[in-house]
C-alpha positions in Angstrom: 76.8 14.8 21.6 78.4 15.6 18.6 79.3 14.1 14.6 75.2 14.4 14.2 74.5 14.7 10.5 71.6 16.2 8.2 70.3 13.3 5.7 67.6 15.0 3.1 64.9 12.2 1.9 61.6 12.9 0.4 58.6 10.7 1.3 55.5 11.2 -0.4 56.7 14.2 -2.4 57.3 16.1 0.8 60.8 17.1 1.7 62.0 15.3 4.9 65.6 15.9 7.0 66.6 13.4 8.7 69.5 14.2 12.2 71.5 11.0 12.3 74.3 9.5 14.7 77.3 8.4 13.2 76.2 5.1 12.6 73.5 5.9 10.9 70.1 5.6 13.5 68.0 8.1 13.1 67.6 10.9 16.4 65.1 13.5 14.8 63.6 14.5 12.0 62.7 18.1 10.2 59.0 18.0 8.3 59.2 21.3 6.6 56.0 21.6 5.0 54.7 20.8 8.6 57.2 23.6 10.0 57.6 20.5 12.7 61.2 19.0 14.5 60.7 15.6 15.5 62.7 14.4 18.4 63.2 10.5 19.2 64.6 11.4 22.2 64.7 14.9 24.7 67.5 14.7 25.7 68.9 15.4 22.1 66.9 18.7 21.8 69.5 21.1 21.4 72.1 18.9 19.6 69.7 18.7 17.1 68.4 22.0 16.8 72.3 22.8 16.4 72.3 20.6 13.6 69.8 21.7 12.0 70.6 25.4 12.2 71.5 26.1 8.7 68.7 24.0 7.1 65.5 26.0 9.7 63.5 28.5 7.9 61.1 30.8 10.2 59.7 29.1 13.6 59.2 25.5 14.0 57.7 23.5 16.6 59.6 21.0 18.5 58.5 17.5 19.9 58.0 13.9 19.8 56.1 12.4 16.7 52.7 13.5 16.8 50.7 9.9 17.7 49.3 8.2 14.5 45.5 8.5 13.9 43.4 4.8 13.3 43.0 6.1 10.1 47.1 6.3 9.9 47.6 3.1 11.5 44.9 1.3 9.1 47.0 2.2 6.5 50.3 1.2 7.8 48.5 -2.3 8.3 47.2 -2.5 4.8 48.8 -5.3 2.2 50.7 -3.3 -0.8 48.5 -5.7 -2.9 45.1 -4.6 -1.4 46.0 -0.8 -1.1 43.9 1.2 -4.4 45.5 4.5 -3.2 49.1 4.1 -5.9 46.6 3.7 -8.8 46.9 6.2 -11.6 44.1 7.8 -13.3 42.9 5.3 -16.0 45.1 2.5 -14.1 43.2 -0.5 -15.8 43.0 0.7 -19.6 46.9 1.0 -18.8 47.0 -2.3 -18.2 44.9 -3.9 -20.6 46.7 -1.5 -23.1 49.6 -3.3 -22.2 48.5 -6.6 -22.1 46.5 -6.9 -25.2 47.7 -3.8 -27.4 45.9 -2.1 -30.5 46.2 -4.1 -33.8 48.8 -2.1 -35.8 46.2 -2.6 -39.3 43.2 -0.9 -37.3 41.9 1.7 -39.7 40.2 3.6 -36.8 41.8 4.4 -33.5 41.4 1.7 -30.5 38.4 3.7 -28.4 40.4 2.6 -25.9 43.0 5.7 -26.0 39.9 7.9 -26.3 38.9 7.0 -22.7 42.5 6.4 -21.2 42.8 9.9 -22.0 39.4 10.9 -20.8 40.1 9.5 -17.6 44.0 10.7 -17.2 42.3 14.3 -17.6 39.8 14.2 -15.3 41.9 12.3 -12.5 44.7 14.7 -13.3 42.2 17.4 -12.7 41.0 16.0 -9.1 44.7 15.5 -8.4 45.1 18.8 -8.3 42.5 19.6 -5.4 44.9 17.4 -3.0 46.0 20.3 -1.0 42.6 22.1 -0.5 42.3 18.3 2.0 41.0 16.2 -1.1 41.9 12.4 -1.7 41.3 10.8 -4.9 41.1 6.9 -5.7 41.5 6.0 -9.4 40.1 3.2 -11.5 38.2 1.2 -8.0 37.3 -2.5 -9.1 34.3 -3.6 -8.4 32.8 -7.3 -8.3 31.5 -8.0 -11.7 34.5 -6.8 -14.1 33.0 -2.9 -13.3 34.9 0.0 -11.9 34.6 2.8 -10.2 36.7 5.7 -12.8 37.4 7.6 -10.1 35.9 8.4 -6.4 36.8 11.6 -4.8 36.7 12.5 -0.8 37.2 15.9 0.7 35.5 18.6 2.8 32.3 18.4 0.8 31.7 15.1 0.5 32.3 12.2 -1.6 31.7 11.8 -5.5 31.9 9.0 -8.3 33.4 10.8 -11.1 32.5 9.0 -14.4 34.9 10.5 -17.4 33.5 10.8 -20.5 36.1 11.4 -23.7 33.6 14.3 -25.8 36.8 15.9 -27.3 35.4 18.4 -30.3 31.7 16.8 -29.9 28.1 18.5 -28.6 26.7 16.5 -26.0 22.9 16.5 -25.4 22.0 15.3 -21.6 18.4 14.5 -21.6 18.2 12.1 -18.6 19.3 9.4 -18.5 20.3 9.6 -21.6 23.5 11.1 -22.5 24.2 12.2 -27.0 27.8 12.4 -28.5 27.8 14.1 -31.2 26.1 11.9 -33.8 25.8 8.9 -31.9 23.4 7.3 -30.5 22.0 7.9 -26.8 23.2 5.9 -24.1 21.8 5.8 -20.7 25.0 6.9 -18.9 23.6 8.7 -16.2 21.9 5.5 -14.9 25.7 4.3 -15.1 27.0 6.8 -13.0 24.0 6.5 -10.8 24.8 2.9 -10.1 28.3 3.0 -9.3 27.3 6.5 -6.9 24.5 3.4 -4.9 27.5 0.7 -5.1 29.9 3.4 -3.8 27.5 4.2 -1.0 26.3 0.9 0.6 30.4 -0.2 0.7 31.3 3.5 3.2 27.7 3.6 4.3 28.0 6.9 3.7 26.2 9.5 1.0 28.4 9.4 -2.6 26.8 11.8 -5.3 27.2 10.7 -8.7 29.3 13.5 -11.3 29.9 12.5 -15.4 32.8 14.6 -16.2 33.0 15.2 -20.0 36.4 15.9 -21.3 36.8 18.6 -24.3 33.2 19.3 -25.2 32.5 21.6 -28.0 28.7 22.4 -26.2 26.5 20.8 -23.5 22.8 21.1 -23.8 20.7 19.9 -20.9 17.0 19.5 -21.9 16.3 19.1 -18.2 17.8 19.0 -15.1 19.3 15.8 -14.0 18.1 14.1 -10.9 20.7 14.0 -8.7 23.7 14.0 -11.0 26.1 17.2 -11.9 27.0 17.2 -15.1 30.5 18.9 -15.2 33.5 19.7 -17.8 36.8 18.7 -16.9 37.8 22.1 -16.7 34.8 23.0 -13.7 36.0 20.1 -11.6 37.7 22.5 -9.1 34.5 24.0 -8.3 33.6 21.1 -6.1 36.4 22.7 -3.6 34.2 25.4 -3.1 31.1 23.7 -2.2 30.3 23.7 1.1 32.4 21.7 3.9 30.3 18.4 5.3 33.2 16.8 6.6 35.7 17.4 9.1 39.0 16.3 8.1 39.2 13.4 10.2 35.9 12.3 8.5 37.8 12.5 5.2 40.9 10.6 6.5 38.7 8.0 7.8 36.8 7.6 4.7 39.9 7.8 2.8 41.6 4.9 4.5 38.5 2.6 4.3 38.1 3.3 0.5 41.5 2.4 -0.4 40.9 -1.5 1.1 40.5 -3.2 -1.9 38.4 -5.5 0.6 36.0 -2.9 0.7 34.4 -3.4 -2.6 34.0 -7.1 -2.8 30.8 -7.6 -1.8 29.2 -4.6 -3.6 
């Protein structure tokens, strides 16, 4: 066999190269984060390996593609339309920002931005734990106009994450009610509460309730809070490193089920 050639794609931000006949059909591919050689077909093993001399770096395993998981294949079979995992942090105050924008006259800024940006922090912030096996879903709708701001799944469970916008401000937690600076005290924590119950009977599985506060200038709890962590946006990695109650197949199944938009009609 021979005029094989290397195509370079990326899927997913990951790095893929592609071995190709002539007329374009793919024979093989090269994962190289997985440090994995795909082969469509035996028979092509060491044409391929040929081909992919120059791009190899360190051992690699060689094989046919590893056989989907049911999560994997629930994905595949999910509508574009229905699938919550593309949505960016803040995803529906983008687009009612966009549809109905901030009158220009407004002597005070739309309170709008304040939470956008509240919410692009913290999901920015839970972003980042995607390679310690963490997924993230952003702004999940829920019947009723409400949403879930973000809902996070990974080795030590899942979490509501509501964001909270406390840029420059002392907040005073004093269950359930939650003080901005000179504002007065909303029940938030019953909030987050809520959506953590709503969260739970739709996987039927434990969801623990977090307000993240973005920017605070102090926290004072007068008491601890039943059930709910009260975190900065800057301590959201320390939910890595509590302890593991999920196998990652538990996550990816969890993961796959959450991003149904189905999933949260009835809740």
């Amino acid at each position: 066999m021979s005029g094989l050639r290397v195509v370079p794609t990326w899927r997913h931000g990951r790095e893929r190269l592609y071995v190709c006949f002539p007329d374009g059909r793919n024979i093989a591919w090269y994962d190289r984060e997985a440090a994995r050689v795909n082969l469509l077909s035996e028979d092509s093993r060491e044409d391929v390996l040929e081909a992919l001399g120059p791009f190899l770096t360190g051992p690699v395993a060689v094989g046919p593609p590893p056989v989907p998981t049911p999560a994997e294949l629930a994905r595949l079979a999910l509508h574009p339309d229905d699938d919550l995992a593309p949505n960016r942090p803040g995803e529906a105050l983008l687009v009612a920002l966009d549809r109905e924008p901030a009158a220009s006259h407004r002597l005070r800024p739309d309170p709008r931005r304040r939470a956008l940006e509240a919410e692009q922090t913290v999901g920015e912030a839970l972003d980042r734990l995607d390679g310690a096996g963490w997924h993230t879903l952003h702004s999940v709708p829920l019947p009723g106009g409400d949403r879930v701001h973000h809902l996070a799944i990974g080795p030590a469970g899942l979490f509501v994450i509501h964001a909270l916008h406390a840029r420059k401000q002392r907040v005073v937690v004093a269950d359930p009610m939650v003080t901005l600076g000179r504002r007065e005290p909303q029940p938030l924590l019953r909030r987050v509460r809520a959506d953590a119950d709503r969260a739970s009977y739709a996987l039927t599985a434990e969801v623990r309730p977090v307000l993240a506060l973005v920017g605070p200038a102090g926290l004072r709890l007068t008491a601890p809070t039943r059930g709910v962590r009260v975190l900065t946006d800057t301590d959201l990695a320390d939910l890595a490193r509590l302890g593991g109650v999920l196998k990652p197949a538990d996550v990816e199944a969890l993961h796959a089920m959450a991003r149904d938009r189905h999933t949260w009609s009835r809740v």
